[in-house]
C-alpha positions in Angstrom: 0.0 0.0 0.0 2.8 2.2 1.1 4.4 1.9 -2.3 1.5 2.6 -4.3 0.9 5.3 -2.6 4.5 6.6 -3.3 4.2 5.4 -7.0 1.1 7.5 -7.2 2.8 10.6 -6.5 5.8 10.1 -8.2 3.3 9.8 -11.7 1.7 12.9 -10.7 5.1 14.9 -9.9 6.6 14.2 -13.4 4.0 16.8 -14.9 5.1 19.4 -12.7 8.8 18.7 -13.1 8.7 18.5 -16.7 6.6 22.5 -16.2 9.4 24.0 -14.7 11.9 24.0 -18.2 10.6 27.0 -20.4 12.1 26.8 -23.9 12.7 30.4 -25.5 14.4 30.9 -28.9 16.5 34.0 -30.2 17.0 35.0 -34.2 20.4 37.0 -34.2 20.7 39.7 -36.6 23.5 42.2 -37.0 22.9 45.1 -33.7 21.6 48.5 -34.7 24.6 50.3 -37.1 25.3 53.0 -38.9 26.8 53.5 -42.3 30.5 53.0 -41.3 29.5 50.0 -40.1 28.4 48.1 -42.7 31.9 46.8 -43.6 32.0 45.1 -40.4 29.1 43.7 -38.8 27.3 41.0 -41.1 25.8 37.6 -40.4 22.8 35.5 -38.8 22.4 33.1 -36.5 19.8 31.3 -33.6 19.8 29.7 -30.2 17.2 28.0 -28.2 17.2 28.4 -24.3 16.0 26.4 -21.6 15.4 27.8 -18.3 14.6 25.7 -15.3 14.4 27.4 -11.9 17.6 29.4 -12.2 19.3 27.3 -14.2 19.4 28.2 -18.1 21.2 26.6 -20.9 21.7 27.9 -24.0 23.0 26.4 -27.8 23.0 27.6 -31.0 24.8 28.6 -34.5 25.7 31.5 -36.2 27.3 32.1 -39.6 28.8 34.9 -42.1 30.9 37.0 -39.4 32.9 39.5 -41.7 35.6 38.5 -38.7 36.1 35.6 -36.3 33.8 35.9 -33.1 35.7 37.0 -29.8 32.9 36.2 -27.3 29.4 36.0 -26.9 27.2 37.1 -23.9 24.1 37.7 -22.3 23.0 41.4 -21.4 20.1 42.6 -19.0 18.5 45.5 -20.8 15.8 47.8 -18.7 12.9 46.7 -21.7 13.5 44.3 -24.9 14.8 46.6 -27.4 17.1 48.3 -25.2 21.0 47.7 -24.9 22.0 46.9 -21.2 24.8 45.6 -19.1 26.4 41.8 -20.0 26.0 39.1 -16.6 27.4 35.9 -18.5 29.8 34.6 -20.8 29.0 31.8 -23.0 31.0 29.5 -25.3 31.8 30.9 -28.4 33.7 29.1 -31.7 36.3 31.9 -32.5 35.2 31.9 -35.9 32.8 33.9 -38.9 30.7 30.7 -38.5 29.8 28.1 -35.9 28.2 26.9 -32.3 27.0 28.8 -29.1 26.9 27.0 -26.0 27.2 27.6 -22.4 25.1 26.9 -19.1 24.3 29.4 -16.5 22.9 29.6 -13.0 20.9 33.1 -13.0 19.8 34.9 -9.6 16.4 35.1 -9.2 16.4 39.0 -10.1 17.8 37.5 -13.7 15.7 34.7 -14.2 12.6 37.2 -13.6 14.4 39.1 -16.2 14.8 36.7 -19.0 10.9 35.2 -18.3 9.9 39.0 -18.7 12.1 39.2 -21.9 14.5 41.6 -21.4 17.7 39.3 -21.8 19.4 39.1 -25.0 22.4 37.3 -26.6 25.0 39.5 -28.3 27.9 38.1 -30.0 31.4 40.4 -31.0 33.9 39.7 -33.2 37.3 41.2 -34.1 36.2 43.6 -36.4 33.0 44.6 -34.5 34.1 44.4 -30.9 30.9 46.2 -29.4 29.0 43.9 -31.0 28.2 41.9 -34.3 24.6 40.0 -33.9 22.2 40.2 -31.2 18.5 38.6 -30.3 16.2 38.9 -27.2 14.9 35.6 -26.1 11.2 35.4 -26.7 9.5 32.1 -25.3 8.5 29.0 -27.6 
């Protein structure tokens, strides 16, 4: 009876487990320029996220950087739309083409953030070092 019992709620836990992980996606496209930027910052690229709790991990591709990529992060802006400050490094092929990667453990102030989306991915390379592509995470 006893085991039944814990059976039982074990079934009826997995629901609410698999609840918690929230998939979001980004589209990169080259950040906001002007025209004497347009010989450096070129390219697309995409990630998906998964957030459970305060843990979030993040893969993805990008492709036709006019210069290898030097890093890619993830910035807190005060609205989506708006440039803000970067919390995390990710993983990062130093290349004009190739993967994102990286797992991070957000406070709760950021994981509120990025449900609300106002986190975004930016990656820089060595010919646009404040920033090549960039994409908000918007949920699935």
């Amino acid at each position: 009876m006893k085991a039944a019992v814990t059976i039982a709620l074990l079934v009826l836990a997995l629901p609410v487990a698999a609840q918690n992980e929230v998939r979001y996606k980004v589209r990169l496209a080259p950040v906001p320029m002007d025209i004497a930027m347009r010989s450096t910052v070129a390219g697309t690229g995409s990630a998906i996220a998964v957030l459970k709790g305060t843990s979030l991990t993040v893969t993805g591709t990008f492709d036709g950087l006019r210069s290898p990529a030097t890093a890619a992060r993830l910035h807190q802006g005060p609205t989506m739309g708006l440039r803000g400050m970067p919390f995390a490094d990710l993983t990062i092929a130093k290349a004009a083409n190739g993967m994102i990667s990286g797992s991070v453990t957000l406070t709760p102030d950021q994981a509120r953030a990025f449900e609300r989306g106002r986190v975004y991915l930016q990656i820089s390379s060595e010919r646009a070092p404040d920033g090549n592509l960039w994409g908000w995470f918007v949920r699935q």
